[in-house]
C-alpha positions in Angstrom: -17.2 -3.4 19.6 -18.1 -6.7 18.4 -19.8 -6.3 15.0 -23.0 -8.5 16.4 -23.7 -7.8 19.5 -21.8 -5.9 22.6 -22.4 -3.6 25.5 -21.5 -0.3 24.0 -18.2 1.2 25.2 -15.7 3.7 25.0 -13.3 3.8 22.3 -9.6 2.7 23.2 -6.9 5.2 22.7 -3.7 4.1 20.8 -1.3 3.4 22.6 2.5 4.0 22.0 4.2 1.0 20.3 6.4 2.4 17.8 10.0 1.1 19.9 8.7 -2.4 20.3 12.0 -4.4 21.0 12.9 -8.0 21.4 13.6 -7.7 25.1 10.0 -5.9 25.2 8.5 -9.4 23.5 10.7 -11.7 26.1 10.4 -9.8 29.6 6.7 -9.5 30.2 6.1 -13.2 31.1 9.2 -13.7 33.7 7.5 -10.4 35.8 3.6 -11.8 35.6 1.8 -14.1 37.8 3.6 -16.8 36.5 6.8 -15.5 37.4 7.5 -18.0 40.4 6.6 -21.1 38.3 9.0 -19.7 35.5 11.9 -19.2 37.3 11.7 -21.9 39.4 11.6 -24.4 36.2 14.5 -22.1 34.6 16.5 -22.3 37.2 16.4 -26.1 37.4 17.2 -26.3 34.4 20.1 -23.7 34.7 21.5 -26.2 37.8 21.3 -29.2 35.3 23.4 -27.5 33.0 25.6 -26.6 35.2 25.8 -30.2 36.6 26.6 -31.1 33.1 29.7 -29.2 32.6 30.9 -30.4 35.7 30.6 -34.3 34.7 32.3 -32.9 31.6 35.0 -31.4 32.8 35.1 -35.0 34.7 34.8 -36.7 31.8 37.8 -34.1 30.2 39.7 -35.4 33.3 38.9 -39.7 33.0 40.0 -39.1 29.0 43.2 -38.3 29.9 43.8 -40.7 32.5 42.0 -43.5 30.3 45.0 -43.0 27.6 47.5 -42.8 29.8 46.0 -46.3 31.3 45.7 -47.6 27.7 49.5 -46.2 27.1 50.5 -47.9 30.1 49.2 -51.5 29.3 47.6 -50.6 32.9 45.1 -53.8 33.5 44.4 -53.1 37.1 43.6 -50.0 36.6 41.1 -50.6 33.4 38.0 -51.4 35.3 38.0 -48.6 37.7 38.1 -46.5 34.7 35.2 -47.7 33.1 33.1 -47.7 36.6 33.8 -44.3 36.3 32.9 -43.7 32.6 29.4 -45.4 33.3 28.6 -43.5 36.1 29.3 -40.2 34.6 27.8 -40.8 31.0 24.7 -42.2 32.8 24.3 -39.5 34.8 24.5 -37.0 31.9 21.9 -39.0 29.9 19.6 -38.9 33.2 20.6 -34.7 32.9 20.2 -34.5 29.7 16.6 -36.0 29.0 15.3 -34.6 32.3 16.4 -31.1 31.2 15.3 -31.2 27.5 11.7 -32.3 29.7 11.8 -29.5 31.9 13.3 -27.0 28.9 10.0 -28.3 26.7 7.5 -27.7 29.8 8.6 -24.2 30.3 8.5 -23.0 26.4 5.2 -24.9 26.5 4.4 -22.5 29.3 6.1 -19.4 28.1 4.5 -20.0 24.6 1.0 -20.4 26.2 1.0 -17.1 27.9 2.3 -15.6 25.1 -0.7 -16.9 23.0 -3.5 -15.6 25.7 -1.9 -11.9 25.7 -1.6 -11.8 22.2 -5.0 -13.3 21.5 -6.3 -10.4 24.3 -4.6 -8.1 22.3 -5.6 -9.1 18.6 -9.5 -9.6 19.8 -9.6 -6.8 22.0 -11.0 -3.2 21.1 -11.7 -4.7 17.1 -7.9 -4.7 16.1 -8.5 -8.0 14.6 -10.9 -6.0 12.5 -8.8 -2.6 11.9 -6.1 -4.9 11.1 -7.4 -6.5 8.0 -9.6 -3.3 7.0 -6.3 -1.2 7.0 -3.9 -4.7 6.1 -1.9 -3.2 8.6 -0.2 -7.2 8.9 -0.1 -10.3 7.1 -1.5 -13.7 8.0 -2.2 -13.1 12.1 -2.9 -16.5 12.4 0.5 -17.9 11.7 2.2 -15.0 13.9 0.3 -16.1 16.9 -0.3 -19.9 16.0 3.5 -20.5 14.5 6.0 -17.4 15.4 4.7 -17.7 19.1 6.3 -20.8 19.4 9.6 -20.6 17.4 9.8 -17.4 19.6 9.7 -18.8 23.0 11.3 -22.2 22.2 14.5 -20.5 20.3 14.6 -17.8 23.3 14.7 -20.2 25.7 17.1 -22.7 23.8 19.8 -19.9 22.7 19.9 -18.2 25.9 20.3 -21.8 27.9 23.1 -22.9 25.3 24.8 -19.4 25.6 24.9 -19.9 29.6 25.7 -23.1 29.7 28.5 -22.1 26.8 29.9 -19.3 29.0 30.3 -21.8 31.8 31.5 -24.2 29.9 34.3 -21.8 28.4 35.5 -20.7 31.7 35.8 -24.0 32.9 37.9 -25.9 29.8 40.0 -22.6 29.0 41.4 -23.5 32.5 42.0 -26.3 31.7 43.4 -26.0 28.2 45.2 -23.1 29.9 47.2 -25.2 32.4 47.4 -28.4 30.2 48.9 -26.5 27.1 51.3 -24.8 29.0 52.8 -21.9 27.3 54.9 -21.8 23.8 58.0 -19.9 23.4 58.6 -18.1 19.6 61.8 -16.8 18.6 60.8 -13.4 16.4 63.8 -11.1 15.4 66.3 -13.8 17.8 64.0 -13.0 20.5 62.2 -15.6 22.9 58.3 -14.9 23.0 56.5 -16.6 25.3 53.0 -17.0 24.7 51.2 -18.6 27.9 47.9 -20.5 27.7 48.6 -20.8 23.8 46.6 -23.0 22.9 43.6 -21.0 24.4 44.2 -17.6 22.3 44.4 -20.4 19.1 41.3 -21.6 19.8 39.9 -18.1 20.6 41.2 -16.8 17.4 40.1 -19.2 15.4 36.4 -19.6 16.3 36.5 -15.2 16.0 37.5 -15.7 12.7 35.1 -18.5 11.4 32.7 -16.3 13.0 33.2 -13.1 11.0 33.1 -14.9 7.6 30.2 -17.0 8.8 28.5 -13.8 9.3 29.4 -11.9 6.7 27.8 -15.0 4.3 24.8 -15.1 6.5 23.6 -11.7 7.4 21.4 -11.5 4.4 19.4 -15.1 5.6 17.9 -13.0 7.9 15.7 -10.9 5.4 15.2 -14.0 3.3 13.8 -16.8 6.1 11.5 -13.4 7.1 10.5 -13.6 3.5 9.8 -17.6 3.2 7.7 -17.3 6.7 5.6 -15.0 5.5 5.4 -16.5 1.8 4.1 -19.7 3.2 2.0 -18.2 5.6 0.1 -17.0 2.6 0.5 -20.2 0.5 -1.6 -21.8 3.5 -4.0 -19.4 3.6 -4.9 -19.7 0.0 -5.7 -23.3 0.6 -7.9 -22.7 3.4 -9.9 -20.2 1.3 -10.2 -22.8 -1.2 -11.8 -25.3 1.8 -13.5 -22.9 3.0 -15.2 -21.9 -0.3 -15.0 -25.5 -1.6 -18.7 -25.4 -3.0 -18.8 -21.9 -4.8 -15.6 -22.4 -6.5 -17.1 -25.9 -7.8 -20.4 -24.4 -9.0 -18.1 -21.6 -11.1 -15.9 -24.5 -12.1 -13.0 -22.8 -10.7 -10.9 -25.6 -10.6 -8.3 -24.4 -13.2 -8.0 -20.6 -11.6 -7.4 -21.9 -8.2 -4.6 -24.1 -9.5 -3.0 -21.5 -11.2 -3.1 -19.0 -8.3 -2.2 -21.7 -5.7 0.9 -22.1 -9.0 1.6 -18.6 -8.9 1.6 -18.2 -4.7 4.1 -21.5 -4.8 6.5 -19.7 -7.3 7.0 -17.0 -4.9 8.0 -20.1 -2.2 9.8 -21.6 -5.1 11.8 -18.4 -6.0 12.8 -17.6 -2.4 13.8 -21.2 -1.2 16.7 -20.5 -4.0 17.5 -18.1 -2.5 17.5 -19.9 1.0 19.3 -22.8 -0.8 22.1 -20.3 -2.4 23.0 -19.1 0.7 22.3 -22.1 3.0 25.0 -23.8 0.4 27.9 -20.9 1.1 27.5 -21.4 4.9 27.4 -25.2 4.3 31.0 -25.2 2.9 32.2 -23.0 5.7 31.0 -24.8 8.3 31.6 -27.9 7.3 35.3 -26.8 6.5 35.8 -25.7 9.8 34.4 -28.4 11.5 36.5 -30.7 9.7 39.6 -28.8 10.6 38.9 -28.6 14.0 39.1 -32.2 14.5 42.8 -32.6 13.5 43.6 -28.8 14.3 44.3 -29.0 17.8 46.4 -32.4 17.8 48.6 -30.4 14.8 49.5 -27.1 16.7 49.9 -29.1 20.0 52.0 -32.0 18.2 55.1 -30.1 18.4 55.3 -30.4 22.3 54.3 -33.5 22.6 57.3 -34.9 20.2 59.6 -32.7 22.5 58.0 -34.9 25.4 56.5 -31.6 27.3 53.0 -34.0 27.9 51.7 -37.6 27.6 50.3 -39.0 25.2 46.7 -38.9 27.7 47.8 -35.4 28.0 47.4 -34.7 24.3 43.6 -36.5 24.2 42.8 -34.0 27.0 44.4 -31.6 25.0 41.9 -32.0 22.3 39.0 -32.6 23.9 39.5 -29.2 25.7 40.1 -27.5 22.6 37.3 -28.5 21.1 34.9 -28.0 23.7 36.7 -24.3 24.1 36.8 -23.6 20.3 32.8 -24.9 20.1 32.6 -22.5 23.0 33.8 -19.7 21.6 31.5 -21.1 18.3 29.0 -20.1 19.8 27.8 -18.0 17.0 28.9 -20.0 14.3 26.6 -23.1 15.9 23.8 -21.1 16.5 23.5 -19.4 13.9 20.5 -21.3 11.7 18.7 -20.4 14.6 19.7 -17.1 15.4 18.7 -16.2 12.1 15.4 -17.8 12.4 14.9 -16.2 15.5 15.8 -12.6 14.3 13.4 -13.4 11.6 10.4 -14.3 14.1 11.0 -12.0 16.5 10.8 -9.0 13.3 7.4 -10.2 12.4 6.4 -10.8 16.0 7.6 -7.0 17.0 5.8 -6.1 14.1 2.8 -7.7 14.7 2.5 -6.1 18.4 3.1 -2.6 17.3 0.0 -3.0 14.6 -2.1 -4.0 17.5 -1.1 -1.4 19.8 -1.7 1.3 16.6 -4.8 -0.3 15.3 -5.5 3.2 14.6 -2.6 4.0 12.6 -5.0 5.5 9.5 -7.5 7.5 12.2 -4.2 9.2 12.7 -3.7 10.8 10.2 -7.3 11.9 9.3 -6.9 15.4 10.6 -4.3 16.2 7.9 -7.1 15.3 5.4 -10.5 17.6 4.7 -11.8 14.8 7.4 -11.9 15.2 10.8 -12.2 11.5 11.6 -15.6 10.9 12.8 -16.0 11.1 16.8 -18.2 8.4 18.0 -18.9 9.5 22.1 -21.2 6.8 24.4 -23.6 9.3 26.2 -26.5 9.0 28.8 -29.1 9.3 26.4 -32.4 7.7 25.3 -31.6 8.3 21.5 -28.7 7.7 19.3 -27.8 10.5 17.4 -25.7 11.6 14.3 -24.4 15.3 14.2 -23.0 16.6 10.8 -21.9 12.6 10.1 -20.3 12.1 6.4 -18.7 9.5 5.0 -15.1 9.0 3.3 -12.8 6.3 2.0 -9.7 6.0 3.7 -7.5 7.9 0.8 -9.7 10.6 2.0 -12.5 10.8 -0.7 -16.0 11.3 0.0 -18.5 8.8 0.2 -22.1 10.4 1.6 -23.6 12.7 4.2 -25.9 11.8 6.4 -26.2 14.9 7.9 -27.8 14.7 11.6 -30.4 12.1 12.4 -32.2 10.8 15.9 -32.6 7.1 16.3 -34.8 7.1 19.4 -36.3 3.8 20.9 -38.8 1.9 19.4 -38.4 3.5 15.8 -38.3 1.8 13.0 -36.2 2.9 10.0 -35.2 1.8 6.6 -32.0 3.3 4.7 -32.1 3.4 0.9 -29.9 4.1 -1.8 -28.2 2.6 -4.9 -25.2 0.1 -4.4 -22.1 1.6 -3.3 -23.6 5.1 -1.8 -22.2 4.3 1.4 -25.2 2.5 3.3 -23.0 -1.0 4.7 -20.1 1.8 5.6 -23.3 4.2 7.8 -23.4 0.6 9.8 -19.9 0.2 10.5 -19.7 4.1 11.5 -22.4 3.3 14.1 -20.7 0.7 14.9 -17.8 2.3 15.7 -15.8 0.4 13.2 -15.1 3.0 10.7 -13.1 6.3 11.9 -13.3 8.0 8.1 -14.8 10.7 7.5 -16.4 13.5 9.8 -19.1 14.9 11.8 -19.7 13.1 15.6 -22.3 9.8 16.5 -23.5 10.0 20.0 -24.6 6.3 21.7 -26.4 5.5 24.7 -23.9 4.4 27.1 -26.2 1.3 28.5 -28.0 0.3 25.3 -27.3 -2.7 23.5 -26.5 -2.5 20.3 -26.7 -6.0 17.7 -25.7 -5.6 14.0 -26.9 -8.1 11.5 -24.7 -8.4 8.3 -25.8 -10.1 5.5 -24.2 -13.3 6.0 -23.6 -13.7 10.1 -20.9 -15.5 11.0 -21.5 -19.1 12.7 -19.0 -20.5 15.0 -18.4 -24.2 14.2 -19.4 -26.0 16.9 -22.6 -26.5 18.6 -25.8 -25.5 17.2 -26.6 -24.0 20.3 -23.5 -21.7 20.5 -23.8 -20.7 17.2 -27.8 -19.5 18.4 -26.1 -17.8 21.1 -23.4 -16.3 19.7 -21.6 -14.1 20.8 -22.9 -15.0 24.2 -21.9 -18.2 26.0 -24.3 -21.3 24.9 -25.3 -21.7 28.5 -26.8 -18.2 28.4 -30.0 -18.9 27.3 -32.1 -22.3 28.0 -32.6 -25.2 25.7 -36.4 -24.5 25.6 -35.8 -21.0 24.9 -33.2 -21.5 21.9 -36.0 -24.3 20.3 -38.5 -21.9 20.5 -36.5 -19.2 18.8 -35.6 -21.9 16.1 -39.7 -23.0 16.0 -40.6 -19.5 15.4 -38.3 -18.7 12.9 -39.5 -22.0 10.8 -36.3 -23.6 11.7 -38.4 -26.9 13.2 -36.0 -29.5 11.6 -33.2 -28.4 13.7 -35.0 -27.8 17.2 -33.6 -31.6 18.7 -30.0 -30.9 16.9 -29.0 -28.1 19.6 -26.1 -30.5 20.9 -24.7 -31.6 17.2 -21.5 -30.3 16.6 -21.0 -28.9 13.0 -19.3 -26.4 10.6 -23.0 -24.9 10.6 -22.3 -22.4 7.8 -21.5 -25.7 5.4 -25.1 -27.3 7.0 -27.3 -24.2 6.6 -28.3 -22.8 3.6 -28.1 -19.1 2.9 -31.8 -18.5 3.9 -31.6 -20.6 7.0 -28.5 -19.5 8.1 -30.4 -15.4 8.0 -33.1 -17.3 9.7 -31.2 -18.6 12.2 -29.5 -14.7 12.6 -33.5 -14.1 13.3 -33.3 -16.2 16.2 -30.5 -14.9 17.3 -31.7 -11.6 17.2 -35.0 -12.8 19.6 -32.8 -14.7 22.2 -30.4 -11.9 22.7 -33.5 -9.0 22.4 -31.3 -5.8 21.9 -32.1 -2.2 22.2 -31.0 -1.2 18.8 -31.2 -3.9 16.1 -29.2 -3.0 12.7 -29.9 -5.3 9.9 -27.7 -5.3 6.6 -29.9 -6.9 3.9 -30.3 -9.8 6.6 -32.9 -11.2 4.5 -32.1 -10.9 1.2 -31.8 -14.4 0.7 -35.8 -14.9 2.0 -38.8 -15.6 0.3 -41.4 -12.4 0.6 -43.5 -14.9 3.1 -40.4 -15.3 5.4 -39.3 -11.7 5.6 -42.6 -10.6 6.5 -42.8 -13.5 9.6 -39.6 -12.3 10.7 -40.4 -8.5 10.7 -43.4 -8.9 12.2 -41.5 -11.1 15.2 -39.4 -8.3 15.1 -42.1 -5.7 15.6 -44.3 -7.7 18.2 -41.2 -9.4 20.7 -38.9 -6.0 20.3 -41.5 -3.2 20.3 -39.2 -0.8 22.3 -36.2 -1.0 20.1 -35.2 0.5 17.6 -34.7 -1.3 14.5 -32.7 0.3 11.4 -32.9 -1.5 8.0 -30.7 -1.4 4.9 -32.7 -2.9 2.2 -34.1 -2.7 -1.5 -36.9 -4.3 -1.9 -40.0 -1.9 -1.3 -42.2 -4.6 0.1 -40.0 -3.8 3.9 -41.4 0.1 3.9 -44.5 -1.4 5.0 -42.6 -2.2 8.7 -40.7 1.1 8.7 -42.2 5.0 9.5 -39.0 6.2 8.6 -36.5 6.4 5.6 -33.2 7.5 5.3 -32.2 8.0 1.9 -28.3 8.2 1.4 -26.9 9.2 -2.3 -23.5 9.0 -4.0 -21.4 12.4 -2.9 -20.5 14.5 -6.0 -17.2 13.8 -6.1 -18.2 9.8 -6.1 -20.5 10.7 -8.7 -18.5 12.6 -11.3 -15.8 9.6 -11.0 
């Protein structure tokens, strides 16, 4: 339930998420409505990859035939040769930007799906909410905003490159198979002869740069997992310090949000090292065995061509094979930056969806306290209704009883009680936001139902959308919203409905719960829950809005948490909630 205003309805039940896999995160989007767009653009660009290891393996074939040319002192042959080379190498660079196009417009695609579910997901049924009460996950923003796109982009790129690899294996090991020929060993004074040598050289030494490159890797995995989310909070603190630019200046706070920004960028600081220690191990290796494979292949295949078993053209196609088969079989060793970014993504992504499918993760384990878990039901009924309700903390301790009250239409009631008894927490349990505790809440299945915090939330945007909020700004009329503002003494801003701001910057504390006034008299709900909503008004303006209040909503019911005493004069009933025992004695 949306904590302003929303159409009451049924609690969600949690769903199973615990197995949440990788292939779980990639498959929904190639089997949705987009399915024939998808794998139409993928498999485009799977026939321009293909298309490119066939100019390459024409390409593998001009080398060789170039050399020999060159070997040959063969003029006439010369510019046929390059003809050829033009065509092809224009023809991949035609292939190659059109599919890096194509491969961009379908991550684009993949990642804005993505982005729509997950946003469903995080906004729907409050798990935005239970998420952060229960800090079930860190920083949503950059899993949704950031880790979608890594995650479709690297999917898409790694599983392209690994087809394209496979293909491009199969068709050089031919070759490399048939232009190596096969080697004869003598072991023990007897002749062993290895066919396709130069393919099971090339196999076995991308398998073995590939187990020590893992072995020095595997723990980048944990680590870039680590310096994702250690950033993610890094930014965050920043945006709390915009956000809050003008309270931190009027404490002076200056030199304490320097310090914690300090102490937030030591944590970056401490695990780049770590990122740099082992980013500087793989860095040898590869570079190592890059370097080697440059000269590798001309050394083992040098002793045939000195016993004249190829041409000299034969050797550069030689080595161009190899090294298209050893990167090939490399595979691993070439992607693996990425695959470890990827693995590191895709962990905080699967963890991510699993919190939003349990948003209820603590309301499962209530029964095995003293608590129940308080049952909140949406009835046909004319009355909202508490039965046996009490309030607890989520380690299980209590907080108040309310007992059982009837909150029938057109009542007016004001809750009381010293700081911290429980009375913001009675709100959320009506509300349906908080599941600790016991006792049941039944709700009128048609009634609408607005809750009024201290300090409402503003969209930043128009000033009419934020009047509207949560409802679309075309909802209501512009005559009605200036009206509502008039009314509510807001007359300076009734010709600024179209102005575009960050409105809770613009308004000051007693015009922004004002403006919530408004809100509350455009949107005209059945029950109306205000939580100290004018606390920052003058006695004057409290009164005028009450008494709007009382006069436009006369068949609501309207339920007030407040302290000052002047507010029991527009209330015929009090609820008066007190600390539990146990709260007390601690």
């Amino acid at each position: 339930m949306n904590p302003t205003l929303s159409k009451s309805s049924p609690s969600g039940v949690p769903r199973d998420s615990d197995k949440i896999s990788a292939w779980s995160l990639i498959k929904p989007y190639w089997v949705s409505e987009e399915w024939k767009i998808a794998w139409g653009l993928l498999i485009t660009i799977i026939a321009i990859n293909l298309t490119s290891v066939w100019l390459n393996v024409k390409f593998n074939t001009w080398n060789g035939e170039f050399y020999n040319a060159l070997q040959a002192k063969n003029v006439h042959e010369f510019p046929h040769l390059m003809i050829v080379f033009t065509v092809i190498v224009f023809a991949l660079i035609i292939l190659f930007v059109y599919g890096r196009y194509l491969r961009q417009m379908l991550g684009f695609r993949w990642r804005q799906w993505l982005t729509q579910r997950f946003l469903e997901e995080w906004l729907g049924d409050a798990a935005f909410y239970r998420i952060e009460r229960d800090r079930l996950a860190d920083n949503p923003d950059q899993r949704i905003s950031d880790d979608l796109q890594s995650f479709a982009t690297s999917t898409l790129a790694l599983s392209l490159d690994l087809l394209s690899t496979v293909v491009t294996l199969i068709s050089f090991v031919t070759i490399l198979w048939g232009l190596a020929g096969a080697l004869t060993v003598t072991l023990g004074g007897m002749p062993i002869v290895i066919p396709g040598y130069m393919v099971w050289v090339a196999a076995l030494y991308a398998l073995g740069g590939s187990y020590v490159i893992y072995k020095l890797g595997h723990p980048l995995v944990s680590i870039t997992y680590q310096q994702q989310k250690v950033e993610a909070d890094f930014r965050f603190g920043l945006i709390r310090v915009r956000e809050n630019a003008e309270q931190i200046a009027f404490y002076d706070g200056e030199a304490t949000e320097r310090a914690v920004a300090g102490n937030v960028f030591q944590r970056i600081r401490d695990n780049w090292w770590r990122v740099m220690k082992y980013t500087k191990r793989l860095s040898f290796v590869l570079s190592f065995y890059g370097q080697i494979a440059i000269i590798f292949p001309i050394v083992v295949a040098a002793p045939r061509y000195f016993a004249g078993a190829f041409t000299f053209g034969v050797l550069m196609q030689i080595q161009n094979a190899f090294g298209t088969v050893s990167d090939s079989f490399s595979w691993f060793i070439n992607s693996y930056s990425t695959l470890v970014e990827w693995r590191a993504t895709a962990n905080r992504l699967r963890e991510f969806k699993r919190v939003m499918g349990a948003t209820h993760l603590k309301e499962s384990i209530l029964p095995a306290t003293e608590h129940g878990g308080i049952n909140l039901h949406y009835v046909d009924s004319n009355a909202l209704t508490t039965d046996g309700l009490k309030l607890a903390l989520p380690n299980g301790t209590e907080l108040t009883t309310i007992g059982s009250v009837a909150i029938k239409p057109g009542s007016r009631w004001l809750v009381r009680g010293p700081s911290g008894a429980g009375k913001s927490t009675l709100m959320r349990a009506l509300a349906g936001l908080w599941p600790f505790g016991d006792g049941a809440i039944d709700a009128p299945v048609d009634a609408r139902m607005m809750f009024i915090p201290q300090q409402s939330y503003l969209p930043i945007g128009t000033l009419k959308a934020a009047l509207a909020y949560p409802s679309p700004a075309d909802t209501f009329t512009d005559d009605e919203c200036r009206e509502a503002l008039r009314v509510c003494r807001l007359d300076d801003y009734v010709d600024r409905l179209g102005e575009s701001a960050h409105w809770q910057r613009v308004l000051s504390p007693g015009e922004q719960q004002r403006l919530a006034g408004a809100r509350v008299l455009l949107h005209k709900p059945d029950y109306l829950f205000l939580d100290e909503a004018t606390s920052a008004l003058d006695a004057e303006n409290e009164a005028r809005l009450y008494h709007l209040f009382n006069e436009r909503l006369p068949k609501a019911a309207i339920v007030s948490i407040a302290h000052r005493e002047s507010l029991a004069a527009f209330h015929d009933e009090t609820l008066e909630i007190e600390r539990s025992a146990e709260r007390a004695v601690a």
